[in-house]
C-alpha positions in Angstrom: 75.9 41.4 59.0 74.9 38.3 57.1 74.1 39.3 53.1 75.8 42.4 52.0 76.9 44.0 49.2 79.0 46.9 48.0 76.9 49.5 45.3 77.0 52.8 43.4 73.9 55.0 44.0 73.4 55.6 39.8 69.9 57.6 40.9 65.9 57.6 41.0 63.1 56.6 38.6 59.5 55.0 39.1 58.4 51.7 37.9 55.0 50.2 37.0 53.6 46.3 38.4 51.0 44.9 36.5 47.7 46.5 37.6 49.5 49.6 36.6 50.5 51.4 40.3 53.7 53.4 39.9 56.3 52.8 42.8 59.2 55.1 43.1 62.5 53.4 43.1 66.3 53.9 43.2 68.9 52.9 40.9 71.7 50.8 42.6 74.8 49.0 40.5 75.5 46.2 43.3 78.3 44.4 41.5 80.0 42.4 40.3 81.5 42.4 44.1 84.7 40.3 44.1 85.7 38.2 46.9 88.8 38.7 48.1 89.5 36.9 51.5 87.5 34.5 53.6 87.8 34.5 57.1 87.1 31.6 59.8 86.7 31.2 63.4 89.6 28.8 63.2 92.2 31.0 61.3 91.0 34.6 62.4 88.4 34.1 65.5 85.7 35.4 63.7 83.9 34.5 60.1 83.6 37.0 57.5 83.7 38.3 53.9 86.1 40.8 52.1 84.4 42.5 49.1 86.0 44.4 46.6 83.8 47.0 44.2 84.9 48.9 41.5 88.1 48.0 40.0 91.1 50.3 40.0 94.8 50.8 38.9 97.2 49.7 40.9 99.0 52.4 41.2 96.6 54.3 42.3 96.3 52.1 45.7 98.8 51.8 48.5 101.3 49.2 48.2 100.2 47.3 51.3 96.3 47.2 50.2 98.0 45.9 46.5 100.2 43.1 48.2 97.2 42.5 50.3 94.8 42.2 47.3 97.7 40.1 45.5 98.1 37.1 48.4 94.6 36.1 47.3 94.8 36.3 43.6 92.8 39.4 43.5 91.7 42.4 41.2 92.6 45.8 42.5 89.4 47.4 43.7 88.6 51.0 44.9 86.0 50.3 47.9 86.9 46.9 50.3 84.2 46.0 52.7 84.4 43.2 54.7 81.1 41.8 55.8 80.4 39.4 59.0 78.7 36.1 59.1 78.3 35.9 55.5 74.8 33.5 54.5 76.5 32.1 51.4 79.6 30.0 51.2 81.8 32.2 48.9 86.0 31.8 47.7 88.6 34.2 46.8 88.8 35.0 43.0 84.7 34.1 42.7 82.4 37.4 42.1 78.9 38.3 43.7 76.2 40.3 42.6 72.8 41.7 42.8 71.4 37.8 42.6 72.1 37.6 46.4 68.7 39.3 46.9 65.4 38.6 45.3 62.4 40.9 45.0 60.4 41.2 48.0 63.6 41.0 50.3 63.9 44.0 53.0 66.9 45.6 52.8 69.2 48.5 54.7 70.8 51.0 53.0 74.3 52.9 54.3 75.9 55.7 52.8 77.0 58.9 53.6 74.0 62.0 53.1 75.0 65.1 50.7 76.9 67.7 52.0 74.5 71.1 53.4 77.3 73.8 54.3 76.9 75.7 57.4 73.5 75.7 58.3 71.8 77.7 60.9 69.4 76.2 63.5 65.9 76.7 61.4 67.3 74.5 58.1 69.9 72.4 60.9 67.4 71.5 63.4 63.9 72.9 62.6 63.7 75.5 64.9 60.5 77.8 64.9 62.7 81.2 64.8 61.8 84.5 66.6 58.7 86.4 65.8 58.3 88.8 63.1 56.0 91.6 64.9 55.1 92.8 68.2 58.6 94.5 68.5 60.5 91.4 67.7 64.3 92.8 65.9 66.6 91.1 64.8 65.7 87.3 66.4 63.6 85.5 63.3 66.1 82.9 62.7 68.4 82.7 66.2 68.2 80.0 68.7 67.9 82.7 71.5 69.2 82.1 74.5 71.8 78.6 74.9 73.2 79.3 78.5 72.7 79.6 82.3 73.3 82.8 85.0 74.7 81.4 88.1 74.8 78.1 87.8 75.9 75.9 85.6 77.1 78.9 84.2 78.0 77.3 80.9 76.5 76.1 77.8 75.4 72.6 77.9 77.2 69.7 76.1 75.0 68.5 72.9 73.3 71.8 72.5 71.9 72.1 69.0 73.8 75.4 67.7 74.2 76.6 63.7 77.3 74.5 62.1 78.3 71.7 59.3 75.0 70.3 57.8 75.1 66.6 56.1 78.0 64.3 54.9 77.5 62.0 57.7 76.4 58.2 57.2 73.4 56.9 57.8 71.6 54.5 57.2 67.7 53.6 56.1 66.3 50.5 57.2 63.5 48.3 56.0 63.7 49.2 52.0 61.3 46.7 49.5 63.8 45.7 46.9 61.4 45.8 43.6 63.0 44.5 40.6 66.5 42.7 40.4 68.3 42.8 37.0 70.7 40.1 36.8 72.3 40.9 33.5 73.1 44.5 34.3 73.7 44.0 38.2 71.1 46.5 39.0 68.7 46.3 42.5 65.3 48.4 42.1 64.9 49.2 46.0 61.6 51.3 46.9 62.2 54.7 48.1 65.2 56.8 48.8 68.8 55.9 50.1 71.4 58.1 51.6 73.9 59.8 49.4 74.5 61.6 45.9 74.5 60.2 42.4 77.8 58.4 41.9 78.1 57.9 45.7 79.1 54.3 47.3 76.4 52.8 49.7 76.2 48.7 51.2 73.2 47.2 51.0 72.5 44.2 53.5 70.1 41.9 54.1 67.4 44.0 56.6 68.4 43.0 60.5 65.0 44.0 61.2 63.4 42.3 58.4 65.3 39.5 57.2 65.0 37.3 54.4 61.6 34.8 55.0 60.1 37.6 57.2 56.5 38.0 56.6 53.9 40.5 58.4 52.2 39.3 61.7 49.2 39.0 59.4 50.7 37.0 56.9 52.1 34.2 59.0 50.8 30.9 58.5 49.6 30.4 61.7 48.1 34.0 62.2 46.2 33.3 59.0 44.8 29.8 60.3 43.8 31.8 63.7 42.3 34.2 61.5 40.1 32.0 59.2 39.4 30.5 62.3 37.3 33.1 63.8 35.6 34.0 60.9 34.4 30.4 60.6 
């Protein structure tokens, strides 16, 4: 994971460029992220980033996470991340923000979706339902039948049933960030991200899309073999 960031969903609005075209965006507070502890292939046998988000009390945390926080001169957070392979040559005690991406950079978006109840199959899983005439009682929104007769005799493993709907993380890939708002810590990203307002997501850098990633069309030499055959 090499660019990351730990962030507060704050909500949705829409934004206008200049020619006037109104692009839906939502509201992310990505910082200030403090660094708490670098790791290194020498010391650990891996390279990575621990970020902190959201300062806290400390009595509120458990003492191990406070001494932990405390061996590297730390501020008592509420959400720790640590992040692999990180692009940008960080130390404990310095702070990172939404300046680690720019607008036009791709981005994925984790967090965990809202909570649904219990659901039953037609709002879980789409299901078309039963009919509502030629005789049909009682069968408009089952999933009819789920089981075998002789053999296997049993209902099959993975078989999509009513039950708990949402609160499970996800993640959306390939988001446009718009507008980045350095003095407020703010990231504009098109579109919609998992989770509630209020909830904590990580936004990283896009592993499909990366920064410097340009469509096929757009890449210098695509464009010279394109001007090409129109000559």
């Amino acid at each position: 994971m090499p660019l990351g960031l730990l962030g507060k969903k704050l909500g949705q609005t829409r934004v206008y460029d200049a020619k006037g075209v109104i692009t839906p965006v939502t509201i992310v507070l990505a910082g200030p992220n403090r660094v708490l502890q670098c790791k290194t292939q020498q010391t650990d046998g891996y390279n990575s980033v621990q970020l902190g988000f959201d300062d806290q009390k400390e009595q509120r945390l458990p003492k191990p996470l406070v001494g932990h926080i405390k061996k590297f001169n730390g501020v008592a957070v509420k959400r720790i991340k640590e992040f692999r392979d990180f692009n940008k040559e960080v130390k404990p005690g310095e702070t990172v923000g939404a300046t680690l991406f720019a607008p036009g950079d791709y981005v994925d978006a984790i967090g965990v979706t809202k909570g649904r109840g219990f659901e039953g199959v037609v709002g879980r899983h789409g299901f078309r339902g039963g009919d509502s005439t030629h005789g049909a009682k009682g069968w408009h929104r089952r999933s009819g039948a789920i089981g075998q007769r002789l053999f296997p005799a049993t209902v099959m493993r993975g078989m999509k049933m009513p039950g708990h709907m949402g609160q499970v993380r996800r993640t959306a890939q390939n988001l446009l960030i718009v507008q980045v708002r350095e003095a407020d810590n703010l990231l504009l990203i098109r579109g919609a991200i998992p989770g509630a307002n209020g909830d904590y997501v990580v936004i990283r850098e896009s592993k499909k899309q990366p920064k410097g990633w340009k469509p096929h069309a757009e890449r210098p030499e695509n464009i010279k073999k394109t001007e090409a055959k129109k000559k």
